[in-house]
C-alpha positions in Angstrom: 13.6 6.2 60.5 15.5 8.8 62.7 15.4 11.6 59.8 11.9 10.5 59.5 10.9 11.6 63.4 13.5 14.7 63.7 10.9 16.4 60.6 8.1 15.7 63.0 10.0 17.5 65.8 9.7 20.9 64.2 5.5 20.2 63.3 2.8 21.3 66.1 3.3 19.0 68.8 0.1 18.0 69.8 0.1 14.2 70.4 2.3 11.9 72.6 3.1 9.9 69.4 5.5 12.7 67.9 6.9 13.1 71.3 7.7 9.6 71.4 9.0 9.8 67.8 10.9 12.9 69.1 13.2 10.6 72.1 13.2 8.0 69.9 15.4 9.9 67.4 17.1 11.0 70.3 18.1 7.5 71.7 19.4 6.7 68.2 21.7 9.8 68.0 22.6 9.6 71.7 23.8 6.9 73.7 22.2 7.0 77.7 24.6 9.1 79.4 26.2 10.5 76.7 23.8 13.4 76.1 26.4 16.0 76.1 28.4 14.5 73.2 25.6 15.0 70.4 24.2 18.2 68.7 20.8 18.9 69.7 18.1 19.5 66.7 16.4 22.7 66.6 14.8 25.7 63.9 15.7 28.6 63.0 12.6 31.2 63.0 12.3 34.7 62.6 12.3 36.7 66.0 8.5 37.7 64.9 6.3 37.8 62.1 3.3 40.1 61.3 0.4 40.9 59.6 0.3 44.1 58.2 -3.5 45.7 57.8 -5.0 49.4 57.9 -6.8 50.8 61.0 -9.5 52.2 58.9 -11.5 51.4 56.0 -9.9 52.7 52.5 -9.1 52.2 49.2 -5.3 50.8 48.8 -3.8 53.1 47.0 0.0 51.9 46.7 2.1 49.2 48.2 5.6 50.9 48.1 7.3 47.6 48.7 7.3 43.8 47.3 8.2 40.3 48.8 11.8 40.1 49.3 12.1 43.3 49.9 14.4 44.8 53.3 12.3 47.3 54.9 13.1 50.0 57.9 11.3 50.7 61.1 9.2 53.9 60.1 9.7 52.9 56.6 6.1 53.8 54.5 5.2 50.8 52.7 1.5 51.1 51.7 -0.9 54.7 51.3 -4.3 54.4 51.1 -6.3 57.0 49.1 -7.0 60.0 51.0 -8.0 62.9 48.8 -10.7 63.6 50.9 -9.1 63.4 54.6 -6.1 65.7 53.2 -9.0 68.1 51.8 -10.3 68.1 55.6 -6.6 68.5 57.2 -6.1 71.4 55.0 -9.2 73.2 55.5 -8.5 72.4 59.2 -5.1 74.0 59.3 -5.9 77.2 57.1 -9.0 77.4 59.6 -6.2 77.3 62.7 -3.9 80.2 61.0 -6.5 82.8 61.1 -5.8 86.0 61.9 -8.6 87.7 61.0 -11.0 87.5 64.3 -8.5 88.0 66.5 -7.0 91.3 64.9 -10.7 92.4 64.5 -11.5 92.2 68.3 -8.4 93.9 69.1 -9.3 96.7 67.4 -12.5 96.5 68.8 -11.2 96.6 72.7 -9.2 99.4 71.6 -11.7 101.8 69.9 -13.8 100.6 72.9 -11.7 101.4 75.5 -10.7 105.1 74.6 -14.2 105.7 74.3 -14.8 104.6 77.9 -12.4 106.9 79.0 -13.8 110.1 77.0 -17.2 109.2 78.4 -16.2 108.0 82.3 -14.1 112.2 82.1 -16.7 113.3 80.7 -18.9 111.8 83.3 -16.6 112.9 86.6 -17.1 116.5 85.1 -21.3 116.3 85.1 -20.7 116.3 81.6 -22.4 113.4 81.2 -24.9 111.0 82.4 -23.8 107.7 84.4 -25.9 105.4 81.7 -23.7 106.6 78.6 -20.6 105.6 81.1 -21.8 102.6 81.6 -22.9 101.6 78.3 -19.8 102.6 77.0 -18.0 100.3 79.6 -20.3 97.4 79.0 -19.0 97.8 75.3 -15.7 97.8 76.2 -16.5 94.2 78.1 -18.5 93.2 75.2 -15.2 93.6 73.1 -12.7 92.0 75.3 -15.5 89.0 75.7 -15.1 88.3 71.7 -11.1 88.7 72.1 -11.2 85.8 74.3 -13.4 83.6 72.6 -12.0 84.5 68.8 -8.6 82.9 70.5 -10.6 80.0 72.1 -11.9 79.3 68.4 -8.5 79.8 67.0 -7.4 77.2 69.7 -10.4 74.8 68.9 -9.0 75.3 65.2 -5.7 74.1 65.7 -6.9 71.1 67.5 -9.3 70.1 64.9 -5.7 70.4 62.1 -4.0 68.0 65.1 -7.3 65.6 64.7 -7.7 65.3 60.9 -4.0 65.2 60.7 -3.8 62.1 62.4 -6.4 61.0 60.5 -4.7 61.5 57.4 -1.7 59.9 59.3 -3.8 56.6 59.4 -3.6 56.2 56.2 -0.5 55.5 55.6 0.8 52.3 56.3 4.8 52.5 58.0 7.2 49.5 59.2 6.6 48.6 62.8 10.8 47.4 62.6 13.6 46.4 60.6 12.9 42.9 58.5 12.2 41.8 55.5 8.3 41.6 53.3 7.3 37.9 53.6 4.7 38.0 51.1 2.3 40.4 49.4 -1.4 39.4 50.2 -3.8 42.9 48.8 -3.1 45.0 45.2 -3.6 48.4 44.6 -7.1 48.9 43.7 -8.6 46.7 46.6 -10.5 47.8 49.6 -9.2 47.1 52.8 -10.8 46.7 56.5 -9.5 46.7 59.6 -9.6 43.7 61.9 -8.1 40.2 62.1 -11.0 38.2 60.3 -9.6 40.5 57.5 -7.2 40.1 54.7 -3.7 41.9 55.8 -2.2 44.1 53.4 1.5 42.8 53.9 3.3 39.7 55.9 6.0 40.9 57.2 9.6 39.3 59.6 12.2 40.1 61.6 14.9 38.1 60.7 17.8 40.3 62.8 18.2 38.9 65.1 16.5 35.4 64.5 15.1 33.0 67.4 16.5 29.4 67.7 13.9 26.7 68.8 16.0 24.1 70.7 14.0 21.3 72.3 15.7 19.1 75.4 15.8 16.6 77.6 14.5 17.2 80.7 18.2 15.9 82.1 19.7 19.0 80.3 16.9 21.3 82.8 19.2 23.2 84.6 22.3 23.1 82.5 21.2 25.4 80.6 21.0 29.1 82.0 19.7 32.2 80.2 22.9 34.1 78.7 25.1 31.0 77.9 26.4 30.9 74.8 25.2 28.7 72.0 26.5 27.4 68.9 24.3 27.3 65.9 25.0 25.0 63.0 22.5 25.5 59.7 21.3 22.2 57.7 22.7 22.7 54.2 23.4 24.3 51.4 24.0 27.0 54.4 27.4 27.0 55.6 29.3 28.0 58.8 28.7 27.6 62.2 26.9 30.9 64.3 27.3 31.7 67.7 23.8 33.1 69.3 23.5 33.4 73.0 19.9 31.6 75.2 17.5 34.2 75.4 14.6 32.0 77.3 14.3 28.9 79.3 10.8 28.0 79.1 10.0 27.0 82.7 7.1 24.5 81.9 8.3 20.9 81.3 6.0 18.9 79.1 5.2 16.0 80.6 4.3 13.3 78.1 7.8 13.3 76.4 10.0 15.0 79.0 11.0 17.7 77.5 11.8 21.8 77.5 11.8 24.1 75.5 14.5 27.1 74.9 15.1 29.9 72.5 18.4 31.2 71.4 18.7 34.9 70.3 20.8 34.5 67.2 22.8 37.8 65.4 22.0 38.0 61.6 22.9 41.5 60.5 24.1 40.6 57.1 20.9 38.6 56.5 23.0 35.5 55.2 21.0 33.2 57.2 17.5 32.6 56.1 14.8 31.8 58.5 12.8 28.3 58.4 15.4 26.3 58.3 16.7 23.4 60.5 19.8 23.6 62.4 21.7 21.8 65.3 22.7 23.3 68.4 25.5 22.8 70.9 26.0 24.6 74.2 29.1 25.3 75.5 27.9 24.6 79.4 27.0 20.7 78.0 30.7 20.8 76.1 32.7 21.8 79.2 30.8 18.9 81.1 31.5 16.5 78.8 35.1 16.8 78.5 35.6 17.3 82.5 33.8 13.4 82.7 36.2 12.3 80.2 39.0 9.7 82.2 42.2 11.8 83.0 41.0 15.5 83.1 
C-alpha cells in the first residue's frame, strides 16, 4: 500500500486524496518523532526542458541531430531552406561594398573644384563675369552634395547586408545550452510555424546539472536552508549515492497535506544519471540532529 501512494507522490498533485496518500506513506516509513531517521522520497528531473521551434515560417531543411543525441550551447541543430534570403544577403552585401559612386563623386568635387578656382582668378582679374563664378561654385556644391549622399547610400547598404543577414541567421536553428535531444517531433521536408499552438521541431533537456524534487513535512520547514548539502540516492538499476547541494526552499506551504517543497541542484557531468527517475534523499542538517537526540551524545 505504501509503494502504491509514494508513485502518486511524484503525479500532479491536485487533490487532498494524494496528499493524504502522500503522509500516509510517510507515517508508515516514519515513526512520529523520528522524521530525521528515514530517507525522504523525491525525483530526479532535468534542470529544464524545451521546445525547440523556428521564429519564422520555412521549409525544414535538415535536423542535424537525433534523440539521444548530446548537444552544445550554440550548437546548429536544424536549417531551414533559405535559398532565397541568402540570394537577398548577398545582393545586400555586394550592394554595401561599392565603390563605384563614391570614387565617381570624388572626382567630380575635384574637377569641380579646380574649375572654381580658374574661374573665381579669372573673375578677381575682370576677366570674367560674377555669374560663371558662381555657377562654377554652385557646381562644385552640387558635387560635394552627391559625395555625401553616395556614402549615406553606401551606409544605408551595409545596414540593409546587417538586416537580411539576420534574417538569414533566423533560419538556422542553434542549441540554447548544453543537454541532451529528448525527442524528434518535425522531418525534413515539413513546414514549420512559429508559435506555441505549433508543432516544435525538437524537445530538448538539460540534464547537467539535474533538479531534485524533495517534498517535506512542514516539521522539517526551517531545517532545511538553501546551500546545505544533500545526499541523493537513485531507485535502481542506478547505483551509488550523489551528493547535490538545495538550490530552493519554496516558501509557500500547501496547506491541505502540510507540506513544502524543495529543489536540490544535483552535478551530473558524466551524464551517468538519467533524469525521470525516483530517488531518496537525506540532508545532512536532519542527520546531525538526529544523532545529537540520540541518549549519551
Amino acid at each position: 500500500m505504501a509503494q502504491g501512494c509514494f508513485d502518486l507522490l511524484f503525479m500532479k498533485i491536485t487533490s487532498t486524496p494524494r496528499f493524504n496518500c502522500f503522509l500516509a506513506a510517510l507515517s508508515v516509513l516514519v515513526p512520529t518523532g523520528a522524521f530525521a531517521q528515514a530517507k525522504h522520497e523525491c525525483l530526479i528531473e532535468p534542470t529544464q526542458t524545451v521546445e525547440i521551434r523556428s521564429p519564422v515560417v520555412g521549409l525544414l531543411e535538415r535536423v542535424h541531430v537525433k534523440r539521444g543525441d548530446r548537444v552544445s550551447k550554440g550548437q546548429v541543430i536544424a536549417t531551414l531552406e533559405s535559398s532565397a534570403e541568402r540570394a537577398s544577403a548577398d545582393l545586400a552585401r555586394f550592394k554595401s561594398e561599392m565603390t563605384g559612386p563614391v570614387l565617381a563623386a570624388e572626382s567630380k568635387i575635384e574637377f569641380s573644384k579646380r574649375k572654381f578656382q580658374r574661374r573665381r582668378d579669372m573673375h578677381a582679374e575682370k576677366l570674367m563675369s560674377g555669374q560663371d563664378k558662381d555657377e562654377a561654385e554652385n557646381e562644385l556644391k552640387l558635387a560635394e552634395s552627391e559625395l555625401h549622399l553616395a556614402k549615406e547610400n553606401k551606409q544605408l547598404a551595409r545596414i540593409e547586408w546587417q538586416q537580411q543577414s539576420s534574417l538569414l541567421h533566423l533560419r538556422t536553428i542553434r542549441s540554447p545550452f548544453d543537454g541532451v535531444v529528448a525527442d524528434q517531433v518535425l522531418y525534413p521536408g515539413e513546414v514549420v510555424e512559429p508559435g506555441t499552438d505549433n508543432k516544435p521541431i525538437l524537445k530538448l533537456a538539460q540534464i547537467d546539472p539535474l533538479r531534485v524534487h524533495v517534498i517535506l513535512p512542514i516539521a522539517q520547514f526551517n531545517k532545511i536552508k538553501v546551500g546545505m548539502t544533500a545526499q541523493i540516492i537513485p531507485e535502481s538499476p542506478i547505483s551509488g549515492k550523489y551528493f547535490g547541494r538545495v538550490k530552493l526552499v519554496d516558501r509557500v506551504i500547501d496547506a491541505a497535506s502540510g507540506t513544502f517543497v524543495l529543489f536540490v541542484e544535483l552535478p551530473n557531468p558524466k551524464h551517468e544519471i538519467p533524469a525521470g527517475i525516483k530517488c531518496r534523499a537525506e540532508f545532512q542538517a536532519l542527520a546531525d540532529e538526529k544523532r545529537d537526540a540520540q541518549p549519551g551524545k
